[in-house]
C-alpha positions as CSV (number, residue, x, y, z in Angstrom):
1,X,-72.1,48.0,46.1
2,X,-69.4,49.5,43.7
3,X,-67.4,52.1,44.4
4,X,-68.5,54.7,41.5
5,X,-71.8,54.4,44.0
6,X,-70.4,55.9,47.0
7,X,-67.8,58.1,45.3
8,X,-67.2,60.3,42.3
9,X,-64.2,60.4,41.2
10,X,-63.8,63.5,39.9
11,X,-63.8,64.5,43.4
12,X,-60.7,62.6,44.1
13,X,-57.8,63.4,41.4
14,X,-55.2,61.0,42.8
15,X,-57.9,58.1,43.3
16,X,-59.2,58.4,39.7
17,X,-55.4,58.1,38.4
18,X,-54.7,55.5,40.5
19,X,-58.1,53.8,39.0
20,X,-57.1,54.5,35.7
21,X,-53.3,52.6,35.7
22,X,-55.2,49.6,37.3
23,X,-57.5,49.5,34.4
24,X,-54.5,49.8,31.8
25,X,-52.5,47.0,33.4
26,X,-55.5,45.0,33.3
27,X,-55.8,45.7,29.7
28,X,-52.3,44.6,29.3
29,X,-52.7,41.8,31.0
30,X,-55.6,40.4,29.0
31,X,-53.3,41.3,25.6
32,X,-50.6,39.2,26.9
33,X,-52.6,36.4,27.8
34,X,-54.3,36.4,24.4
35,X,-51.2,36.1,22.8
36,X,-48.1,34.3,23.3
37,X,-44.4,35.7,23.6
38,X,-43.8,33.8,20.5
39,X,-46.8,35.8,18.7
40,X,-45.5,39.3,20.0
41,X,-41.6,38.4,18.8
42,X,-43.5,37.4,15.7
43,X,-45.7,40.4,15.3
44,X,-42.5,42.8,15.9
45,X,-40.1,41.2,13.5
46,X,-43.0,41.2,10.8
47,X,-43.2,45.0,11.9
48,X,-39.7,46.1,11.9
49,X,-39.4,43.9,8.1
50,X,-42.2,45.6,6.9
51,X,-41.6,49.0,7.6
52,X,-37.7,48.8,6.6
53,X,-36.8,51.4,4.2
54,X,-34.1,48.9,2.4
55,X,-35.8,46.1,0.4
56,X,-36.1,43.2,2.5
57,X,-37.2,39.4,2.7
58,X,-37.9,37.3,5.9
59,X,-37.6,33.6,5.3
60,X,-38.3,30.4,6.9
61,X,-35.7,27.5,7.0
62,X,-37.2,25.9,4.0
63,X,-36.2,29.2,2.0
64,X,-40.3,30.4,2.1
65,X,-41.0,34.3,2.1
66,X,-42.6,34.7,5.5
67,X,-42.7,38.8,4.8
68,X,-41.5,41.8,2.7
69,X,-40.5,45.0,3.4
70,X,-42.8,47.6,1.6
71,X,-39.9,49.0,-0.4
72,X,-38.8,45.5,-1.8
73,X,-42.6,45.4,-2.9
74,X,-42.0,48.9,-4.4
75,X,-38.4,47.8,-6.1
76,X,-40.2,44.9,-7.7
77,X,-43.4,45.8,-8.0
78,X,-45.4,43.0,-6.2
79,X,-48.0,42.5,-3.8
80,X,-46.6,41.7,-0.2
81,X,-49.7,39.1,0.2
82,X,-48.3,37.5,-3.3
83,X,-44.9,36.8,-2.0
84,X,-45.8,35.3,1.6
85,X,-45.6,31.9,1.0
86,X,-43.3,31.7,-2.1
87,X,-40.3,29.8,-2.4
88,X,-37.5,31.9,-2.6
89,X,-36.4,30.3,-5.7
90,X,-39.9,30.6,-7.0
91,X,-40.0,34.3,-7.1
92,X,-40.3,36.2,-10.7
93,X,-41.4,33.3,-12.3
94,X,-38.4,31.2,-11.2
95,X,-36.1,34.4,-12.1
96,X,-34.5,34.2,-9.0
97,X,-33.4,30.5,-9.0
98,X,-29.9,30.9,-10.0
99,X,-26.7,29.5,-9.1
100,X,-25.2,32.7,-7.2
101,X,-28.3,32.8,-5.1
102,X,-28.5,28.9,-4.1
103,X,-24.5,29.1,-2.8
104,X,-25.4,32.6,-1.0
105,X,-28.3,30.5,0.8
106,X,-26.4,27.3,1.4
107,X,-23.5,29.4,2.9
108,X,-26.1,30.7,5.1
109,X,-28.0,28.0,6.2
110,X,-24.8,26.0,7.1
111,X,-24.4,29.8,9.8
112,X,-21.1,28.8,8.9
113,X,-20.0,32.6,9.4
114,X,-21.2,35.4,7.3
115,X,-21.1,35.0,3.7
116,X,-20.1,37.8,1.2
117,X,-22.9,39.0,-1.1
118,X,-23.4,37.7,-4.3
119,X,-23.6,39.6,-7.5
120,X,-27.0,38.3,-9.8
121,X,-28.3,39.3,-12.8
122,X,-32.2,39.4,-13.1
123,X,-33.2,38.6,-16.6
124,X,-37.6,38.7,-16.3
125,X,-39.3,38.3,-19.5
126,X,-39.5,41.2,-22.2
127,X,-37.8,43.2,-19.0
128,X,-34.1,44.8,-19.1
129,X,-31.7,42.8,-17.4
130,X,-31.6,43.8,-13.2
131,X,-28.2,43.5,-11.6
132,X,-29.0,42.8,-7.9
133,X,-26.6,42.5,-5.1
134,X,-27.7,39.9,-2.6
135,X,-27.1,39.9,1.5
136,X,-28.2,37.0,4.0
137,X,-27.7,36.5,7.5
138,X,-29.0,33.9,10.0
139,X,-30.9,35.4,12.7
140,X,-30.1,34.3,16.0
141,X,-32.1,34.4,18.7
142,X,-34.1,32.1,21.4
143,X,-36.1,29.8,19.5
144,X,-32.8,28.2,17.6
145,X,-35.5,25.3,16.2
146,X,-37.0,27.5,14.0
147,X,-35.0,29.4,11.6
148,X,-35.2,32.6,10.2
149,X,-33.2,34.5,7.2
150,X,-32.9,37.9,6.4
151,X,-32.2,38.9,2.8
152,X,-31.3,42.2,1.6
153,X,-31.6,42.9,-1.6
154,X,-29.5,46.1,-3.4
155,X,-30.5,47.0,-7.4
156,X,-27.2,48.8,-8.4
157,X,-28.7,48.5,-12.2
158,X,-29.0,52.1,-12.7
159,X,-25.6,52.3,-11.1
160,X,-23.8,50.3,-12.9
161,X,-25.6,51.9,-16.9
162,X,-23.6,55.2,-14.8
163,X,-20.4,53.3,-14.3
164,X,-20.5,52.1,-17.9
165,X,-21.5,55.7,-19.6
166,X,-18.5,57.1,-17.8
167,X,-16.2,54.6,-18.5
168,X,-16.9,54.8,-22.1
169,X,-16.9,58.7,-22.0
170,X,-13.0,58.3,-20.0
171,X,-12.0,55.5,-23.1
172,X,-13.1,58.0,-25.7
173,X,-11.3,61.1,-24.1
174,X,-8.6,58.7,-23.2
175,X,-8.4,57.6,-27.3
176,X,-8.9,61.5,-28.5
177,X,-5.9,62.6,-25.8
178,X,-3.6,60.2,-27.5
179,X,-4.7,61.3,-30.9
180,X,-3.9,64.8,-29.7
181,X,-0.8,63.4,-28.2
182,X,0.7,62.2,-31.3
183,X,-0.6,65.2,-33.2
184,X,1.4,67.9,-31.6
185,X,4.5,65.8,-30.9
186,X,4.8,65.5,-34.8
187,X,3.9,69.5,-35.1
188,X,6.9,69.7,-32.3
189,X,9.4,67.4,-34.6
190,X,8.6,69.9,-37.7
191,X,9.4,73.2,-35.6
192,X,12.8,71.6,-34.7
193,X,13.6,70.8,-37.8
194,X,13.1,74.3,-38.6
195,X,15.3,75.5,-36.2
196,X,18.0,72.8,-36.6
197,X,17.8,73.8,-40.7
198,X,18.0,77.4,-39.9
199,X,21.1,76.8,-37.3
200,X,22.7,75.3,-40.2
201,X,22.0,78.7,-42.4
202,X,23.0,80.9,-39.8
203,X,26.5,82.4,-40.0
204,X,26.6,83.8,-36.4
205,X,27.9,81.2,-33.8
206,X,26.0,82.6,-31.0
207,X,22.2,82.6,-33.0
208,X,23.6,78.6,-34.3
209,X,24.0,77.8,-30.6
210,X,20.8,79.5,-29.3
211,X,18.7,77.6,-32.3
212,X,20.3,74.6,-31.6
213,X,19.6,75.2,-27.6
214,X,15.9,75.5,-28.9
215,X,16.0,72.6,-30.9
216,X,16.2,70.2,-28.5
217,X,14.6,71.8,-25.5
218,X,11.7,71.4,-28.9
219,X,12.9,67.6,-29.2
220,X,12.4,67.5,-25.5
221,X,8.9,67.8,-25.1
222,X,8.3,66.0,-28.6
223,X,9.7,62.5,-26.9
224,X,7.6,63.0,-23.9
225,X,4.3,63.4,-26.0
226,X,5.4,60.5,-28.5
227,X,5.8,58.7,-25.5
228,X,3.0,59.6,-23.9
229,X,0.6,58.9,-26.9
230,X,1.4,55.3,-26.4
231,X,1.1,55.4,-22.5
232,X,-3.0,54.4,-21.6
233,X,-2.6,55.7,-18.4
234,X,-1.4,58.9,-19.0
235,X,1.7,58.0,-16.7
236,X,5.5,57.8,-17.9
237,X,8.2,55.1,-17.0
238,X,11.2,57.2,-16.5
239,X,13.7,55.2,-17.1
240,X,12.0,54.4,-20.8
241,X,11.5,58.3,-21.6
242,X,14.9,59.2,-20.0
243,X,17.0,57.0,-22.5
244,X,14.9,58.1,-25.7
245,X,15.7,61.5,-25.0
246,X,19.3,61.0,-24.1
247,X,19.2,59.0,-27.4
248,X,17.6,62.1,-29.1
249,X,20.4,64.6,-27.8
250,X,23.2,62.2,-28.4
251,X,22.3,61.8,-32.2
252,X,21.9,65.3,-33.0
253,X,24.7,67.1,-30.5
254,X,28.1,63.9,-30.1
255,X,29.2,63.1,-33.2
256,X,31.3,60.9,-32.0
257,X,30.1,58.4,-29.5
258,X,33.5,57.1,-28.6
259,X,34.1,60.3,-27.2
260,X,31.5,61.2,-25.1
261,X,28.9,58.6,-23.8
262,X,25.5,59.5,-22.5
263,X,23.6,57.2,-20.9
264,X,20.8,56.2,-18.0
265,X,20.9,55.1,-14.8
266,X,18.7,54.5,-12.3
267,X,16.0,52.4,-10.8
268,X,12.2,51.7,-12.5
269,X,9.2,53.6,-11.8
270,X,6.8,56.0,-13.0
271,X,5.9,59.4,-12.7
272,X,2.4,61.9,-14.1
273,X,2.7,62.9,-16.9
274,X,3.1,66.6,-15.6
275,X,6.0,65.9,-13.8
276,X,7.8,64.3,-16.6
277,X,7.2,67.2,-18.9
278,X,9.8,69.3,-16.0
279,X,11.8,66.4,-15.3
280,X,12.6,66.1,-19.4
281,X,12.9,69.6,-19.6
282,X,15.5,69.8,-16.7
283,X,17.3,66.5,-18.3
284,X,17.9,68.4,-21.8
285,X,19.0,71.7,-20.0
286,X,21.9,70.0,-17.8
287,X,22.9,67.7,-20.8
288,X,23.8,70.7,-23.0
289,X,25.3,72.6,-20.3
290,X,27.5,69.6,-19.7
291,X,28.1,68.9,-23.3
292,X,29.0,72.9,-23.7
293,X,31.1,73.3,-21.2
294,X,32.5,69.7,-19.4
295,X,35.2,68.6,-22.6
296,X,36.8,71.3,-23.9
297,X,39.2,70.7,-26.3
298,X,38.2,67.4,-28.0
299,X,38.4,65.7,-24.2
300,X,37.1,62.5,-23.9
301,X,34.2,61.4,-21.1
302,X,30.9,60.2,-19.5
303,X,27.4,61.8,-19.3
304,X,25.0,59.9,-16.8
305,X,21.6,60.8,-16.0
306,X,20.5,58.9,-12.7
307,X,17.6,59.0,-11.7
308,X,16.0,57.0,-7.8
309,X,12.5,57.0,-5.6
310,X,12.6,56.8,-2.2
311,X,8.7,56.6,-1.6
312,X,7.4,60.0,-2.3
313,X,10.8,61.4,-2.4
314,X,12.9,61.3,-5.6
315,X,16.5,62.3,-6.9
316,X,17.7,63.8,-10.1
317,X,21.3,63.6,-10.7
318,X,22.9,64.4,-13.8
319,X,27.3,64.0,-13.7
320,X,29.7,64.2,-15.9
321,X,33.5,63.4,-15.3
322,X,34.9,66.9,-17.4
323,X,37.2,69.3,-16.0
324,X,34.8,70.6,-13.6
325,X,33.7,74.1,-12.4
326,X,36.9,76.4,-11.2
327,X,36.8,77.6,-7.9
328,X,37.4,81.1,-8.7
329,X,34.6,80.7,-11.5
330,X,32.0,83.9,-11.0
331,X,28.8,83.0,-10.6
332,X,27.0,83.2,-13.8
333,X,23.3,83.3,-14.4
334,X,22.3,82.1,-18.0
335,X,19.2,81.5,-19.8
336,X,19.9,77.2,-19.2
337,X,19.8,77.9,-15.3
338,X,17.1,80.1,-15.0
339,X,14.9,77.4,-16.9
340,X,16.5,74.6,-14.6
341,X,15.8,76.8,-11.1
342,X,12.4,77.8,-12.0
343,X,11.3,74.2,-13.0
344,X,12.6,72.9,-10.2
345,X,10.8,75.2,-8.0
346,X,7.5,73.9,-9.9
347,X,8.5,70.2,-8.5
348,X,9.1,71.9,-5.3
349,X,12.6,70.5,-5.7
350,X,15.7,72.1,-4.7
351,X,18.9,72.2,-6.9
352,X,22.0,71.6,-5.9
353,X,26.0,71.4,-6.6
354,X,28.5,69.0,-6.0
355,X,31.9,68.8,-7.3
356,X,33.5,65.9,-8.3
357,X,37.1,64.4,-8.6
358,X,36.9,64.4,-11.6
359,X,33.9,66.4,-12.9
360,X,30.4,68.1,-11.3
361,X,26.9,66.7,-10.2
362,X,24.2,68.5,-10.8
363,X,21.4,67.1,-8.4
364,X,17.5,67.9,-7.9
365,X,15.7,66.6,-5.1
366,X,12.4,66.4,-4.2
367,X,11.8,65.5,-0.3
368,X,8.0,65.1,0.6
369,X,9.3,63.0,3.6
370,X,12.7,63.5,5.7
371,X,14.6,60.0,5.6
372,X,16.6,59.1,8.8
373,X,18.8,57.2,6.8
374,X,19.8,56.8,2.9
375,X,18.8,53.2,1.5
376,X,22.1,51.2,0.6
377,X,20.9,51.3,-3.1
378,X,20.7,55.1,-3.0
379,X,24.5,55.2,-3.2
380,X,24.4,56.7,-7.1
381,X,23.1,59.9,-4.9
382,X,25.1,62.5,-3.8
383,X,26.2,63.1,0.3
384,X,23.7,63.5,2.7
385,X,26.2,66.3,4.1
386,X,27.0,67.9,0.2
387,X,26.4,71.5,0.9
388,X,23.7,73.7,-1.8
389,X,25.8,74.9,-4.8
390,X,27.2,78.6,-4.2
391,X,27.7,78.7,-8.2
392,X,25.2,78.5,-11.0
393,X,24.8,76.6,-13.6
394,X,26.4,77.8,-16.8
395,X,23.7,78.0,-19.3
């Protein structure tokens, strides 16, 4: 006699639960016994491929599709029952047989490590071109006799038409910038020819020297754009546009050469393009100052422009070896320092004073980062313990 004869369960909760479990582990049972571990591993592997949202391939050690994520079949726009089976090589009517793909399977097979992905280029009949980028890895796991690949497979075509349409759009910009470039530093090089012609006409000293001042803070900013017209980057080598302006000033304001020198020091390196227009700027202003007012009387000297990185950090020094700034001087503001103080403040660089036996140095520095201690071949630099000028620049 059965039980459901002598009781109803529905009169006894706890037994009918109790009932119930036995009848789901015996369910369970009977699965497990239908199939073997090796068939349930199977079934969820085949599960978690096919339901992956990245296209994927599972492949047998002979390189045969064993299964295909949904969204590979999607990407390529086959049936998952046409792939099982296939040889790898095989796929896309032998598409995929190329010699990128066959050292990205050997690497694999070998499990010597993980191999990086390979880049390959798709090219199916009367199709566009598809560039692929290919991933492998060996699986490991219990049954080591039988092995098993997984291949992930990334289209980056429409990625890559992107990279190109900007990379185009940046060359042509880059091209018209230069154009543009070279355009306004000849329109610069007519307006200081104006001003150098009408300096000439002038009969009062003070206008001659204020349209000469013009002229080359004009000449300035011409060299940097000539220079930059030729630069593809956009950057500036210092030490390059440093000399041709020095080169600039020296031909149009020492006559004689023998008498006053002007030249570069300095290591190499580069600088935006933004912060060379300042830096030229600043170069022109303290050249003239020095030229005005550091050899009076026909005296003979030296002009050097020095310029040195220290990572982030960087130093403008410009000296001369004149008579130097009295000591009882008043401090004079003129239109020269108010240009180099406010450009320096747009470097966030601070100016400062030194005098020198003989002569001044006029320094600007720019500290992103607080050195501990001054690199040996930072000696061109002034004293760590030179104190911020109390004077002004004469302008």
């Amino acid at each position: 006699m059965s039980i459901n004869t002598c009781f109803d369960l529905r009169d006894f909760p706890a037994l009918g639960f109790r009932f119930a479990s036995l009848r789901y582990f015996r369910r369970l049972i009977m699965s497990v016994e239908k199939h073997s571990p090796e068939d349930v591993a199977l079934s969820l592997t085949l599960a978690v491929v096919t339901s992956s949202p990245a296209p994927l391939l599972l492949l047998d050690g002979e390189l045969t599709v064993i299964a295909a994520s949904t969204s590979f079949c999607d990407v390529f726009g086959v049936e998952a029952g046409v792939l099982t089976g296939q040889p790898l090589y095989a796929l896309d009517d032998g598409e995929w047989d190329s010699p990128q793909l066959r050292s990205l399977m050997a690497a694999t097979t070998s499990g010597a490590g993980a191999p990086d992905a390979r880049d390959i280029d798709l090219k199916p009949p009367r199709r566009p071109v598809r560039h692929l980028i290919v991933q492998a890895r060996r699986l490991v796991y219990l049954d080591l006799e039988q092995t098993r690949i997984l291949v992930a497979v990334s289209d980056v075509t429409d990625a890559r038409a992107d990279a190109a349409l900007k990379e185009d759009a940046l060359r042509q910009n880059s091209v018209l910038l230069q154009e543009v470039r070279h355009r306004v530093a000849n329109s610069l090089q007519i307006i200081a020819s104006v001003l150098l012609q009408n300096a000439r006409r002038t009969t009062s000293d003070e206008t001659r020297g204020h349209l000469r001042d013009a002229h080359h803070r004009v000449m300035s900013v011409a060299a940097l754009e000539r220079l930059l017209s030729t630069s593809g980057d956009g950057d500036v080598e210092v030490r390059v546009y440093f000399t041709r302006l020095c080169e600039s000033i020296s031909a149009s304001m020492i006559g004689d050469v023998d008498q006053v020198s002007l030249t570069v020091e300095g290591g190499e390196g580069v600088v935006e393009a933004r912060v060379s227009v300042g830096l030229g700027l600043i170069v022109t202003e303290l050249v003239i100052n020095a030229l005005k007012h550091a050899f009076p009387d026909g005296r003979p000297g030296k002009i050097t422009v020095d310029y040195n990185f220290h990572g982030p950090n960087w130093i403008l020094c410009v000296r001369d070896d004149g008579v130097g700034m009295p000591l009882s001087a008043p401090v004079r503001s003129g239109l020269g320092t108010s240009i180099v103080r406010a450009l320096a403040g747009q470097l966030n660089a601070s100016v400062e004073m030194t005098p020198e036996h003989p002569g001044t140095q006029v320094s600007i520095r720019h500290t992103q980062i607080a050195l501990v201690q001054d690199e040996p071949e930072t000696a061109s630099a002034p004293d760590a313990g030179a104190r911020p000028a109390s004077g002004a620049i004469s302008g």
